[in-house]
Structure formats: C-alpha cells, structure tokens
N, CA, C and O atoms as a GROMACS GRO file, in nm:
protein
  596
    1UNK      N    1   6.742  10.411  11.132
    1UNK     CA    2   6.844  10.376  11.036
    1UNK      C    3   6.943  10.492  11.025
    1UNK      O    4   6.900  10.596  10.975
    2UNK      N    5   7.087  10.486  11.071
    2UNK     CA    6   7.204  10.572  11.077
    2UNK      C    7   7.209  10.556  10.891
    2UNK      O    8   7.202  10.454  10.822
    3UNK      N    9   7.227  10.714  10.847
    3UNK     CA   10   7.276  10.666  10.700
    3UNK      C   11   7.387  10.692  10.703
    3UNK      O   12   7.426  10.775  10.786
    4UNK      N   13   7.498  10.617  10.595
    4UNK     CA   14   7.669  10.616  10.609
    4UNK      C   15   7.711  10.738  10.524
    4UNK      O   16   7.689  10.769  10.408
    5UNK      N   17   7.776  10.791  10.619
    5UNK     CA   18   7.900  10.904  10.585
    5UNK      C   19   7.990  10.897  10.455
    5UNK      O   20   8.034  10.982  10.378
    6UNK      N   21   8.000  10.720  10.465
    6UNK     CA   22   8.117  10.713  10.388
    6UNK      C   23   8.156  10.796  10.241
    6UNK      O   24   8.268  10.841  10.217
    7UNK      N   25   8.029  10.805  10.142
    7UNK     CA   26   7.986  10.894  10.003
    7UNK      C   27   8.116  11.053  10.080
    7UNK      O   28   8.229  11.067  10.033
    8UNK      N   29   8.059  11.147  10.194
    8UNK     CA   30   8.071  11.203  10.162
    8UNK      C   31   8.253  11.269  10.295
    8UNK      O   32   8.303  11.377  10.327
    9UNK      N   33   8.282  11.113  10.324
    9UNK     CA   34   8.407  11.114  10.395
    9UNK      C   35   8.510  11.098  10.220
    9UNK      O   36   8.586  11.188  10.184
   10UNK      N   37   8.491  10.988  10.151
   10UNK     CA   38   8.555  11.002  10.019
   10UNK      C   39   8.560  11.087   9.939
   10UNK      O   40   8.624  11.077   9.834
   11UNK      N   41   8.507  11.168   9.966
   11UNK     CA   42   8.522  11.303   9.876
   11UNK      C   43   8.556  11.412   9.974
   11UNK      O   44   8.583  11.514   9.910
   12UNK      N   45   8.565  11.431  10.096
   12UNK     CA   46   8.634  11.514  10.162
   12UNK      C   47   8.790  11.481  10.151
   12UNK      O   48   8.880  11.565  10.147
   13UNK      N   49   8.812  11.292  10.144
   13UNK     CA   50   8.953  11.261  10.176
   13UNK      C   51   8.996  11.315   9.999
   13UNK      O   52   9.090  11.390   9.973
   14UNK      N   53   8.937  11.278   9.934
   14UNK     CA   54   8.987  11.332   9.777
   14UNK      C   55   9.013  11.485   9.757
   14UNK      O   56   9.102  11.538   9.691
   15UNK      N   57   8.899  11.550   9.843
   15UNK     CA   58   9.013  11.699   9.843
   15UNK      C   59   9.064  11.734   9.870
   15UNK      O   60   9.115  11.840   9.832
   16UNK      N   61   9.101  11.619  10.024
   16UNK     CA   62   9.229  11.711  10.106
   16UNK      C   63   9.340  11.694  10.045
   16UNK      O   64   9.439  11.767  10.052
   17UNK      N   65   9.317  11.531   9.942
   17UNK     CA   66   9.471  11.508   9.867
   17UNK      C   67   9.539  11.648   9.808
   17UNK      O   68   9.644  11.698   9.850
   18UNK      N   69   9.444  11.705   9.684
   18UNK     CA   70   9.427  11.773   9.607
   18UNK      C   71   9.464  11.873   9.726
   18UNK      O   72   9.555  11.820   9.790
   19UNK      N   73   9.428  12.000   9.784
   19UNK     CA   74   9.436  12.085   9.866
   19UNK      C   75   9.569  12.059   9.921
   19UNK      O   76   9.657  12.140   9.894
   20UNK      N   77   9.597  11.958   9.995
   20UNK     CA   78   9.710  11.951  10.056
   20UNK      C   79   9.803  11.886   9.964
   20UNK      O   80   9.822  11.788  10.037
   21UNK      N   81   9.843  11.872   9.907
   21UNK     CA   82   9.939  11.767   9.802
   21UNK      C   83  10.058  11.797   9.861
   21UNK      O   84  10.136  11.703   9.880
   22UNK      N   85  10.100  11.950   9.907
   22UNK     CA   86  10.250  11.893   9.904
   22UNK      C   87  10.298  11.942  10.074
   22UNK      O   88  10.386  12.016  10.116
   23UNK      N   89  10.182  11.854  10.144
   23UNK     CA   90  10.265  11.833  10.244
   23UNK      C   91  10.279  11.701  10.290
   23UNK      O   92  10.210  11.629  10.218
   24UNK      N   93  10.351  11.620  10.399
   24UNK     CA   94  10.310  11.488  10.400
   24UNK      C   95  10.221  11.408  10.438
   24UNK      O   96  10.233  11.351  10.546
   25UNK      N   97  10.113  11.386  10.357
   25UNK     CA   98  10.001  11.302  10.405
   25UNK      C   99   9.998  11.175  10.439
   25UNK      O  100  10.053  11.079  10.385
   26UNK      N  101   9.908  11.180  10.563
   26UNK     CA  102   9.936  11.016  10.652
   26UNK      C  103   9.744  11.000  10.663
   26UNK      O  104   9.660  11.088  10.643
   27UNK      N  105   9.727  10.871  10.697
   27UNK     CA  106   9.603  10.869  10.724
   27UNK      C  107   9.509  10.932  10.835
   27UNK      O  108   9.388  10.956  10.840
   28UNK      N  109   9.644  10.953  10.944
   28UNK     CA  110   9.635  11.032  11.034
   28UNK      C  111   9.536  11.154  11.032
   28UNK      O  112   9.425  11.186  11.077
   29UNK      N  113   9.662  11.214  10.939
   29UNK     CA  114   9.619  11.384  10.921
   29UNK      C  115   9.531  11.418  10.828
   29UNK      O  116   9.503  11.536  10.805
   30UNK      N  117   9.464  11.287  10.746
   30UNK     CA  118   9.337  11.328  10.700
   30UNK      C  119   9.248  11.242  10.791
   30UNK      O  120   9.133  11.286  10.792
   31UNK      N  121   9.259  11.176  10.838
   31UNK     CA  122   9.119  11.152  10.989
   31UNK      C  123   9.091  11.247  11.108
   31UNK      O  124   9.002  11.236  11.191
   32UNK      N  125   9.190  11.345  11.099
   32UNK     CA  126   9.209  11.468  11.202
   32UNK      C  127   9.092  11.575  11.096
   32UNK      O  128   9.005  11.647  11.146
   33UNK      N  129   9.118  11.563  10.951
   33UNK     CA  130   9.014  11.680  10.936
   33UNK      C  131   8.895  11.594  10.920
   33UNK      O  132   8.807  11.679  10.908
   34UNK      N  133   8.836  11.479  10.913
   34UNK     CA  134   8.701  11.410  10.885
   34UNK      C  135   8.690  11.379  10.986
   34UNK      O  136   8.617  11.280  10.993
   35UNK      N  137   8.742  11.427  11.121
   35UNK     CA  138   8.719  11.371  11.296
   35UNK      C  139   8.615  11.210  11.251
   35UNK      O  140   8.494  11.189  11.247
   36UNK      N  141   8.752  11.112  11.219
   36UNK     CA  142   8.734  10.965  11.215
   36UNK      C  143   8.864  10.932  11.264
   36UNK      O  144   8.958  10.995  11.313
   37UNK      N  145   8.838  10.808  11.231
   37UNK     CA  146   8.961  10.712  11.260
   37UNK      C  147   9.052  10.699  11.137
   37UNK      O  148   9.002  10.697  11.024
   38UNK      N  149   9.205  10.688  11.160
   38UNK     CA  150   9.310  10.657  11.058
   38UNK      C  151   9.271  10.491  10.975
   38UNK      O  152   9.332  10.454  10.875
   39UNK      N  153   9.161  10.409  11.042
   39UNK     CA  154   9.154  10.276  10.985
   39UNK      C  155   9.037  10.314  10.894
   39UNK      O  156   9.032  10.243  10.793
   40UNK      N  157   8.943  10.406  10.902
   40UNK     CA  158   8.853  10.427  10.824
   40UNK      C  159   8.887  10.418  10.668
   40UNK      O  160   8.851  10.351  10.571
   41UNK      N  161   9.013  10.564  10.710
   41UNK     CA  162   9.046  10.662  10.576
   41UNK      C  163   9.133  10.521  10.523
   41UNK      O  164   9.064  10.444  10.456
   42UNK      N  165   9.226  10.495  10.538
   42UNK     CA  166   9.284  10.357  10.494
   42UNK      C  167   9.202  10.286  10.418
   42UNK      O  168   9.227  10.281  10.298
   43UNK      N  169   9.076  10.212  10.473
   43UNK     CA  170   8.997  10.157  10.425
   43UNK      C  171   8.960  10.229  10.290
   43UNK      O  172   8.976  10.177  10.180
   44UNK      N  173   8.890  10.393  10.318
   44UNK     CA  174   8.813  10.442  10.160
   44UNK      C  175   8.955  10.426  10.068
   44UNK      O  176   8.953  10.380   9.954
   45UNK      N  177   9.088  10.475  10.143
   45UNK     CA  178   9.197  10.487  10.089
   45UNK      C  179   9.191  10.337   9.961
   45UNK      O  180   9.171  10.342   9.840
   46UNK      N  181   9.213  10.234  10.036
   46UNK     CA  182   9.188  10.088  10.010
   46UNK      C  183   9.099  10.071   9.852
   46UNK      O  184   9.127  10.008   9.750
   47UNK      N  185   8.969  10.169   9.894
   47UNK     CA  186   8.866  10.078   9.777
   47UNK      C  187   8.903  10.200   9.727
   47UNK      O  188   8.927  10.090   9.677
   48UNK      N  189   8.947  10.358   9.667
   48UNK     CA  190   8.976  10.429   9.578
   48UNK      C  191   9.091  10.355   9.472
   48UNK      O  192   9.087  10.348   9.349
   49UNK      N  193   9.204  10.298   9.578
   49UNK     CA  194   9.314  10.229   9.511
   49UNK      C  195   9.238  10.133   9.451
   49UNK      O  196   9.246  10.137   9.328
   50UNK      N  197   9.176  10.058   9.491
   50UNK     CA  198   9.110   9.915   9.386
   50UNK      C  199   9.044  10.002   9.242
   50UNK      O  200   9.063   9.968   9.125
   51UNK      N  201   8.984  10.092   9.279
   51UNK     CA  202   8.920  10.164   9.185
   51UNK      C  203   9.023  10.241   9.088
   51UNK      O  204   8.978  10.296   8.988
   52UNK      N  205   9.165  10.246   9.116
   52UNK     CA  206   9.230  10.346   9.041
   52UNK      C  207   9.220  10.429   9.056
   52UNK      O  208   9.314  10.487   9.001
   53UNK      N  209   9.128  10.527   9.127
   53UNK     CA  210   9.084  10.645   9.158
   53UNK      C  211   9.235  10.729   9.214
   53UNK      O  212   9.274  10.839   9.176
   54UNK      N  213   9.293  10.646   9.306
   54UNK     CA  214   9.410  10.720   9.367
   54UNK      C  215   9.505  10.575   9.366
   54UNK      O  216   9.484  10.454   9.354
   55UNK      N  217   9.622  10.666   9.386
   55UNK     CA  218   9.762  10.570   9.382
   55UNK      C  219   9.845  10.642   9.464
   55UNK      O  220   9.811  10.750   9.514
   56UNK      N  221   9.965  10.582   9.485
   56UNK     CA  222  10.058  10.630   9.616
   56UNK      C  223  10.220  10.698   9.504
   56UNK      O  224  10.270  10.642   9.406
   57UNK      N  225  10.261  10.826   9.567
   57UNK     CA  226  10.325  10.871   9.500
   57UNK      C  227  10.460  10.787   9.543
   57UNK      O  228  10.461  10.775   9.666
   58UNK      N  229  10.583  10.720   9.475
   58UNK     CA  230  10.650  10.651   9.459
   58UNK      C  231  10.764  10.718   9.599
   58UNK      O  232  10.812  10.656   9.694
   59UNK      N  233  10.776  10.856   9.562
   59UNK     CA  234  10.879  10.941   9.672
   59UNK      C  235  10.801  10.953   9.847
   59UNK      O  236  10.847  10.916   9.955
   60UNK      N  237  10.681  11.015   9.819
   60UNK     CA  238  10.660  11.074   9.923
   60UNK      C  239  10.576  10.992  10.016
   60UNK      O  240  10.570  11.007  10.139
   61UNK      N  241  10.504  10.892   9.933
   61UNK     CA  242  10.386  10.750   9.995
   61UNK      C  243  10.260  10.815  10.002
   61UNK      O  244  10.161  10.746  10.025
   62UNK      N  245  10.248  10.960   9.984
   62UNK     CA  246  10.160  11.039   9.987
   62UNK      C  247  10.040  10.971   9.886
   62UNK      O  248  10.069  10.914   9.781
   63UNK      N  249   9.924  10.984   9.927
   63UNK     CA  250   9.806  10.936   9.801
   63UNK      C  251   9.828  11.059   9.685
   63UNK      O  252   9.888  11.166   9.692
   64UNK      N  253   9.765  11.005   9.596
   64UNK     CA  254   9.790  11.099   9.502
   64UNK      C  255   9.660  11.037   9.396
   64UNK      O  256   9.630  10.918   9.382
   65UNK      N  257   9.592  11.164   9.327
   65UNK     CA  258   9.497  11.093   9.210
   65UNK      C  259   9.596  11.040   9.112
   65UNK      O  260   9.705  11.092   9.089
   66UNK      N  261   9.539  10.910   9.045
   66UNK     CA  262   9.551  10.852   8.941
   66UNK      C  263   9.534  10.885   8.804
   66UNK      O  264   9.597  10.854   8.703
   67UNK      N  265   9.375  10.994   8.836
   67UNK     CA  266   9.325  11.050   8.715
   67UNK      C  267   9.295  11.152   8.780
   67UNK      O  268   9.281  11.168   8.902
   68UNK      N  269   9.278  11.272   8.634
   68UNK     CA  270   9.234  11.397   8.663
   68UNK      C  271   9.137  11.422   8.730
   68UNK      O  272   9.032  11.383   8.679
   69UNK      N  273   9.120  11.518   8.916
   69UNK     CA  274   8.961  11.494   8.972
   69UNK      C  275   8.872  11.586   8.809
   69UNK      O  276   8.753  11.560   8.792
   70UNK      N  277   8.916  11.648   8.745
   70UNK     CA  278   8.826  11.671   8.653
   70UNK      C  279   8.758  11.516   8.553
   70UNK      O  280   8.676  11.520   8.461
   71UNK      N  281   8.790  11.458   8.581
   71UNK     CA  282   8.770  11.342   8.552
   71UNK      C  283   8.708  11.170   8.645
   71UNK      O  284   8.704  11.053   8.606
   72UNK      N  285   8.680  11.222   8.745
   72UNK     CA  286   8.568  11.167   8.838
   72UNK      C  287   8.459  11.236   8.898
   72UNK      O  288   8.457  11.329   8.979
   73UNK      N  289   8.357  11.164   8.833
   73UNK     CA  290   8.256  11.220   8.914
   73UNK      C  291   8.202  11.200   9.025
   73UNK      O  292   8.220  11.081   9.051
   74UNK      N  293   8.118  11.276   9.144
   74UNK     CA  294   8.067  11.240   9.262
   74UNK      C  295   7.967  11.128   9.253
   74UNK      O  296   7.924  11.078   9.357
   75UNK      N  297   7.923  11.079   9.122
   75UNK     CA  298   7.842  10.960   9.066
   75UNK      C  299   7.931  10.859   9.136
   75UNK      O  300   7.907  10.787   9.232
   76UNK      N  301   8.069  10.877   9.043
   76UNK     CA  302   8.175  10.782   9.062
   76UNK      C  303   8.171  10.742   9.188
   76UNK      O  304   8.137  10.631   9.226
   77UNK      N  305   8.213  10.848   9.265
   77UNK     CA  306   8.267  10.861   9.418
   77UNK      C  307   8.115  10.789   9.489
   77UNK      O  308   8.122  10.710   9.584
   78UNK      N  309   8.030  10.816   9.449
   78UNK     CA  310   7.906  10.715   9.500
   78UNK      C  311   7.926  10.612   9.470
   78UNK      O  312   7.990  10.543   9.550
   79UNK      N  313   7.875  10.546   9.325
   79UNK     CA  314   7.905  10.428   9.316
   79UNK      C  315   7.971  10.316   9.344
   79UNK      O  316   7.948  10.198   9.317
   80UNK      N  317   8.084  10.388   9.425
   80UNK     CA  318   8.285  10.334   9.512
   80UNK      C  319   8.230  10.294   9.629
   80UNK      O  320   8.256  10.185   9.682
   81UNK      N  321   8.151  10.378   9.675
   81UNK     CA  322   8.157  10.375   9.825
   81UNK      C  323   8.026  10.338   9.863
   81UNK      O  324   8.043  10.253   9.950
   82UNK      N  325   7.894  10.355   9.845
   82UNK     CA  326   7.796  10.335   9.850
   82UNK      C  327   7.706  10.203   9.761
   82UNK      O  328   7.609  10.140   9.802
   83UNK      N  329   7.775  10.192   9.638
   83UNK     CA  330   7.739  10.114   9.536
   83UNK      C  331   7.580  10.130   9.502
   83UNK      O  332   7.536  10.244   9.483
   84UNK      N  333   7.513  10.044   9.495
   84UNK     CA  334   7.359  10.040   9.447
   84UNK      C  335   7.280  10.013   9.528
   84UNK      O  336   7.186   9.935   9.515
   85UNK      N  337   7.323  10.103   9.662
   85UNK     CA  338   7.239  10.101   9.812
   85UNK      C  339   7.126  10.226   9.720
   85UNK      O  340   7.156  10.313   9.639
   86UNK      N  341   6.981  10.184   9.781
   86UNK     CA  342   6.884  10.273   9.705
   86UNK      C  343   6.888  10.394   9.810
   86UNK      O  344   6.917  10.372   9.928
   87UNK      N  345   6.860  10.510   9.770
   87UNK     CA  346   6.886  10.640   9.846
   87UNK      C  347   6.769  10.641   9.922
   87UNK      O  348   6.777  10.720  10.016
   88UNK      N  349   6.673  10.587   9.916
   88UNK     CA  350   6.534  10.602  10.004
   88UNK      C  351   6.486  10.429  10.027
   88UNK      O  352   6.489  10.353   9.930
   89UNK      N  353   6.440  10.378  10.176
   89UNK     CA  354   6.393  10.278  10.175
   89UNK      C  355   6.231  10.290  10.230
   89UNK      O  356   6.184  10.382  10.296
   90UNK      N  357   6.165  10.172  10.183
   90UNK     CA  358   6.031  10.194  10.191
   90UNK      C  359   6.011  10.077  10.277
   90UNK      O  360   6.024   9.960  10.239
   91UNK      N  361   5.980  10.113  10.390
   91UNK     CA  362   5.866  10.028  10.508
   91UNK      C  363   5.773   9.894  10.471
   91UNK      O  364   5.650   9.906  10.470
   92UNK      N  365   5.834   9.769  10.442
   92UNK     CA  366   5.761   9.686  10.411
   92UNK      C  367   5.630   9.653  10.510
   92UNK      O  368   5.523   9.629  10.455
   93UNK      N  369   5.638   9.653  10.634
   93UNK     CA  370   5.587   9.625  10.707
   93UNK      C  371   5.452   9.698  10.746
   93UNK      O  372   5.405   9.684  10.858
   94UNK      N  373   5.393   9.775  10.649
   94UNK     CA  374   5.283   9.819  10.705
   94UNK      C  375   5.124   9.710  10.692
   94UNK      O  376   5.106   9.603  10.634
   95UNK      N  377   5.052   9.777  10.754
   95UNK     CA  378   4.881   9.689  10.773
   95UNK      C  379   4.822   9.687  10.646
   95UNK      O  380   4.756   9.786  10.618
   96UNK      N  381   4.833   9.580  10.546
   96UNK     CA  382   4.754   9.588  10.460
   96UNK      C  383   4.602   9.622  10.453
   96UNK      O  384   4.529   9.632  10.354
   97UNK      N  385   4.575   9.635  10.576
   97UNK     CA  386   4.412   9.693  10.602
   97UNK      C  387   4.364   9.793  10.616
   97UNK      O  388   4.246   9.810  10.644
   98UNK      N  389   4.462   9.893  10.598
   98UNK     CA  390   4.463  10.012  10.605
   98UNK      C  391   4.472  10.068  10.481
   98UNK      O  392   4.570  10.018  10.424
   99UNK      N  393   4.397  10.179  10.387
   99UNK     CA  394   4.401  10.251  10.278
   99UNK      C  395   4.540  10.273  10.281
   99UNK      O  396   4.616  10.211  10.208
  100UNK      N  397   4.577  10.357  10.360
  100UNK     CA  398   4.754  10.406  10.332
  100UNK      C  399   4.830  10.285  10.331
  100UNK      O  400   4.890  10.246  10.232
  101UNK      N  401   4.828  10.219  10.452
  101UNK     CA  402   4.894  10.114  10.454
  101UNK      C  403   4.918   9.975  10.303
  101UNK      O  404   5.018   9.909  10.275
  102UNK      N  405   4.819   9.978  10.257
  102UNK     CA  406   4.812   9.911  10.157
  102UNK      C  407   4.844   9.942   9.994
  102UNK      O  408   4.860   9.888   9.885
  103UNK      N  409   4.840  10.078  10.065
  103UNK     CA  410   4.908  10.167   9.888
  103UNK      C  411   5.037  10.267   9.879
  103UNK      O  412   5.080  10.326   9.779
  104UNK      N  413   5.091  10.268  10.030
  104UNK     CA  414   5.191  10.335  10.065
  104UNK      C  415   5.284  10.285   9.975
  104UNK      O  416   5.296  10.360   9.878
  105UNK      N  417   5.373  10.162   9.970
  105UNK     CA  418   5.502  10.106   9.904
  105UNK      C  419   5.449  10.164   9.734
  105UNK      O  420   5.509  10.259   9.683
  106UNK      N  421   5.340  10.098   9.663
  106UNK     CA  422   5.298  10.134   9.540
  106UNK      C  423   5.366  10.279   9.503
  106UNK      O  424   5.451  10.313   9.420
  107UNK      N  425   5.272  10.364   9.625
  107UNK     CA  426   5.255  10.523   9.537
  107UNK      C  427   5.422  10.593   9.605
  107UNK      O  428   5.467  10.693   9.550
  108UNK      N  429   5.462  10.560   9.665
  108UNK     CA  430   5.556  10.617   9.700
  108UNK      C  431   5.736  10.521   9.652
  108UNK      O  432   5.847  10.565   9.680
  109UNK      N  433   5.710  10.404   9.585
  109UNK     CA  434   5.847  10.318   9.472
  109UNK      C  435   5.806  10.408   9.384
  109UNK      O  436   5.918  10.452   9.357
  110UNK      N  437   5.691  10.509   9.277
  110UNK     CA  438   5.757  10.599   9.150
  110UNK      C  439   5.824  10.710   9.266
  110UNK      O  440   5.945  10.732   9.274
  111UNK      N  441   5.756  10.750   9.322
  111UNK     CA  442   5.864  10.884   9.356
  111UNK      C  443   5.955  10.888   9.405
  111UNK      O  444   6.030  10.981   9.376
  112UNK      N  445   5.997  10.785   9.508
  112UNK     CA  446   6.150  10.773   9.503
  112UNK      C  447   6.249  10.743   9.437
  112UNK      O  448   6.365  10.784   9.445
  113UNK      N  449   6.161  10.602   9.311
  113UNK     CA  450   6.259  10.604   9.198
  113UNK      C  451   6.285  10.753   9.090
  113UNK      O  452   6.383  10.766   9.017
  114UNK      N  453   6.187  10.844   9.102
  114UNK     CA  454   6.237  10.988   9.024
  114UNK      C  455   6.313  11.037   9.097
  114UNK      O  456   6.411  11.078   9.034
  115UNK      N  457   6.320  11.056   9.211
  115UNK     CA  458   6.400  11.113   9.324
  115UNK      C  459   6.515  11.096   9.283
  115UNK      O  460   6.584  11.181   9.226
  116UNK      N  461   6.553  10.945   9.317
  116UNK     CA  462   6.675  10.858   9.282
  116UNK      C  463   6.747  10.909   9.196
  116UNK      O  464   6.860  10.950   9.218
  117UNK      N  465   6.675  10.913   9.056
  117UNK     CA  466   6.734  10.927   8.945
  117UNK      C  467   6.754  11.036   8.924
  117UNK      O  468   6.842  11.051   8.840
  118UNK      N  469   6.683  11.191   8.988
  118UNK     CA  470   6.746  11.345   8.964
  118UNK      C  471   6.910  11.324   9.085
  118UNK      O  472   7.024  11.366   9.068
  119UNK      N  473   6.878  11.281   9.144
  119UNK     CA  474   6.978  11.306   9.234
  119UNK      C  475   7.128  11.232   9.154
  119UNK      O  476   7.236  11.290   9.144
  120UNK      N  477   7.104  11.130   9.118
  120UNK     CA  478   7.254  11.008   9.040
  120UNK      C  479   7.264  11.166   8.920
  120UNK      O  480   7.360  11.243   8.922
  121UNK      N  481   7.186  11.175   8.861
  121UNK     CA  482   7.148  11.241   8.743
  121UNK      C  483   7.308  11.398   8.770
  121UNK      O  484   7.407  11.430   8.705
  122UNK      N  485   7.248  11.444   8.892
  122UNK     CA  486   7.275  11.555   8.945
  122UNK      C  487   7.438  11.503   8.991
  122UNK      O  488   7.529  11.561   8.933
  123UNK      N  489   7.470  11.415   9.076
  123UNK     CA  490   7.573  11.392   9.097
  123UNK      C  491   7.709  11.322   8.991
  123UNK      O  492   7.827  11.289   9.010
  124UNK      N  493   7.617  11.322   8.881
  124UNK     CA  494   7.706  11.259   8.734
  124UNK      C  495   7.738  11.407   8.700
  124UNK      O  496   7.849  11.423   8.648
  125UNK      N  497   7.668  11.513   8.718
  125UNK     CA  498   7.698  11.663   8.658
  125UNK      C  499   7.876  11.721   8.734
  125UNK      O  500   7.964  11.777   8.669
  126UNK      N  501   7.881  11.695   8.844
  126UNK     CA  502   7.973  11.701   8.904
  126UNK      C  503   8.115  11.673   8.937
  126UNK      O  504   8.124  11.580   9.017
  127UNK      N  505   8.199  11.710   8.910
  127UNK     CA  506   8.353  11.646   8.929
  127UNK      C  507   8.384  11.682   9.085
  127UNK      O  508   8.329  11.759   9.163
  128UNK      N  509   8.526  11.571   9.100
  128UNK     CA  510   8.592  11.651   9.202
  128UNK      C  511   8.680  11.778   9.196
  128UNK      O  512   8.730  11.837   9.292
  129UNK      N  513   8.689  11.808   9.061
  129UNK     CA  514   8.719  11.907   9.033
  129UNK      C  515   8.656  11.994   9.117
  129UNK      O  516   8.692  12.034   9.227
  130UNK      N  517   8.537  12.027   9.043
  130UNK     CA  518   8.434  12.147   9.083
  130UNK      C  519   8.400  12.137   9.260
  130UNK      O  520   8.364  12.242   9.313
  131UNK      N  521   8.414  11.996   9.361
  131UNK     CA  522   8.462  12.039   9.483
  131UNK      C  523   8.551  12.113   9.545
  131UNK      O  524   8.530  12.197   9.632
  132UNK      N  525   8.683  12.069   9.483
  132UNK     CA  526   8.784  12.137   9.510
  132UNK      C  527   8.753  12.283   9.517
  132UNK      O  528   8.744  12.336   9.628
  133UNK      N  529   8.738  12.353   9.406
  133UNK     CA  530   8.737  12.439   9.310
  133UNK      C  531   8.623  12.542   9.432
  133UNK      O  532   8.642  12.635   9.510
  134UNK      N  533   8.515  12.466   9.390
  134UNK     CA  534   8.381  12.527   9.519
  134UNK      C  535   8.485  12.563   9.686
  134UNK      O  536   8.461  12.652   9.767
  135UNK      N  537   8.565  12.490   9.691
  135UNK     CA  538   8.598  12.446   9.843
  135UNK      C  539   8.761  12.602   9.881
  135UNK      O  540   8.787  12.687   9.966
  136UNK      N  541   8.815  12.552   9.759
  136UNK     CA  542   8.919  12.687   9.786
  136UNK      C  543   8.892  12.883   9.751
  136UNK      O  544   8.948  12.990   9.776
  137UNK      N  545   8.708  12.804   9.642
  137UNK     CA  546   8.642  12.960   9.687
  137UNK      C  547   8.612  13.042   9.817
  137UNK      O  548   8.643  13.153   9.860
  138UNK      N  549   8.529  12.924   9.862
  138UNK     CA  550   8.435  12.902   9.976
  138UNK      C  551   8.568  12.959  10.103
  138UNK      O  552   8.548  13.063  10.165
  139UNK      N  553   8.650  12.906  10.118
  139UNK     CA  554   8.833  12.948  10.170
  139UNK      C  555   8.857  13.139  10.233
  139UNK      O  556   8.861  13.211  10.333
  140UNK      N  557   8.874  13.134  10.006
  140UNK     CA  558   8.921  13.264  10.003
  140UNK      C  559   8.821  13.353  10.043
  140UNK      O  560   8.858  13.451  10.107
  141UNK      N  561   8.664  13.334  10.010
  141UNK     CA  562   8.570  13.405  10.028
  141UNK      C  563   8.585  13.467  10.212
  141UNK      O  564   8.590  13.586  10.244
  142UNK      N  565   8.588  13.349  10.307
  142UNK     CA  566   8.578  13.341  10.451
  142UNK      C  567   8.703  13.421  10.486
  142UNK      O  568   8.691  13.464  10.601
  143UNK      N  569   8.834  13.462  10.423
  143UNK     CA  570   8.922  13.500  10.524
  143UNK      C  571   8.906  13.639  10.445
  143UNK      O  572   8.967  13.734  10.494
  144UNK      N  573   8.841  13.658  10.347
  144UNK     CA  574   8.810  13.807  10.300
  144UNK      C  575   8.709  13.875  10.434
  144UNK      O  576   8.718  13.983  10.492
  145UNK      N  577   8.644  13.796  10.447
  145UNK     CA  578   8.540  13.834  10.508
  145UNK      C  579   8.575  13.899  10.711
  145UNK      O  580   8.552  13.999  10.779
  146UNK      N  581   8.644  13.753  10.729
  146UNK     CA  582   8.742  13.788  10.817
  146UNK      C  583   8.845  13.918  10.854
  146UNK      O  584   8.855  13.985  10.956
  147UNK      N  585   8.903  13.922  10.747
  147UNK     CA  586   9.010  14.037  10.686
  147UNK      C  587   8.943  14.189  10.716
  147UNK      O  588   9.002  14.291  10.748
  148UNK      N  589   8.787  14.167  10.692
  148UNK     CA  590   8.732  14.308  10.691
  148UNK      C  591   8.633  14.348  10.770
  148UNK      O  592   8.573  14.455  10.778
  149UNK      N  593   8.616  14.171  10.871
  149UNK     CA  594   8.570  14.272  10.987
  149UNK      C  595   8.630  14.295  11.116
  149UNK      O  596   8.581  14.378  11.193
   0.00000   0.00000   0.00000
C-alpha cells in the first residue's frame, strides 16, 4: 500500500504561497519545487479553494490565503486532503486459527485508535503559520552555516 503525499504536498504548496508571495506564481513553479505535476497542484489548488483555505489575488492570479495561515491548522490541511482515511490499516485477512491471527485486529484497533488520536491531537497543535515560520528558520539557519564554512 503506497501512502498519499497529498497531506504533505498541501502544505508544502501553502508555504510556498506564503514564502514566495510576491513573485508570480503559476502551478508550474510550485510543481517544480514538490517535483509533481502542474495538474496535481491545480487539483490541491482546486479543493483549498472549495475549502476557502486560498483564493486568487484579483491583480496578479497568484493564489493567495483567504485566512490567516495562523489560522489553519495541519488538522485542517489533513482533513482537506486526506479526510477520514484512518492513519493505520489492519489486515482483515488473517487465519482465525491461529492465537495471533485471531486476536491480532482486537489487540491492535485500541492502539492504533490511541495512535490516531495523539497524532490528529498533535496536528490540531499546529498552524501553517508555525511551518512557515519553522521553514524560513530552518533557511536562515543553513546559509549561516554555509557562510562559515
């Protein structure tokens, strides 16, 4: 089972808005930094706009947030793109004749549902703010580092 990118292509395309704002953004030149396709980003482009999440600036056509990223969370940005896909799936198919086999799904639906729920839990703590924010540290930190050796 391939798991989908998409969670964390929508929140790369949400910071490049933010990061890049004032140059001209095409779907292009944000599928050049998520090495995808321009029909992808369109697409997340697509369900952010349904969501309000982002809107198109009237002058430039450029995306632009709708609302403050201090004001979406990576919950959000899950919920958009991923919806109420469960983060762990459990193997229906095992030998009921088998000790494990027969108590595997049981003992292992509580711990993925705790799993589940630190992780939503953890990603409600989060804005796109604090990506951004993490992301133009993470930046300045690397060309310091650069700079001095």
């Amino acid at each position: 089972m391939r798991v989908s990118t998409k969670f964390s292509d929508t929140i790369h395309l949400l910071a490049f808005i933010s990061v890049y704002q004032n140059i001209h953004i095409t779907s292009a030149v944000i599928a050049t930094s998520i090495n995808t396709s321009p029909v992808v980003v369109r697409r997340l482009i697509g369900t952010l706009k349904e969501a309000g999440v982002v809107t198109t600036d009237a002058e430039t056509h450029n995306p632009i947030f709708a609302k403050s990223p201090d004001e979406i969370t990576l919950l959000d940005v899950y919920l958009l793109t991923e919806g109420h896909t469960p983060l762990f799936a459990l193997d229906k198919e095992t030998n009921p004749l088998c000790i494990v086999g027969a108590n595997i799904q049981d003992v292992l639906t509580g711990i993925y549902h705790e799993a589940e729920t630190a992780a939503l839990m953890e990603l409600d703590r989060h804005t796109m703010q604090d990506v951004i924010d993490r992301l133009l540290t993470a930046d300045k930190v690397k060309k310091a580092q650069a700079a001095s050796a």
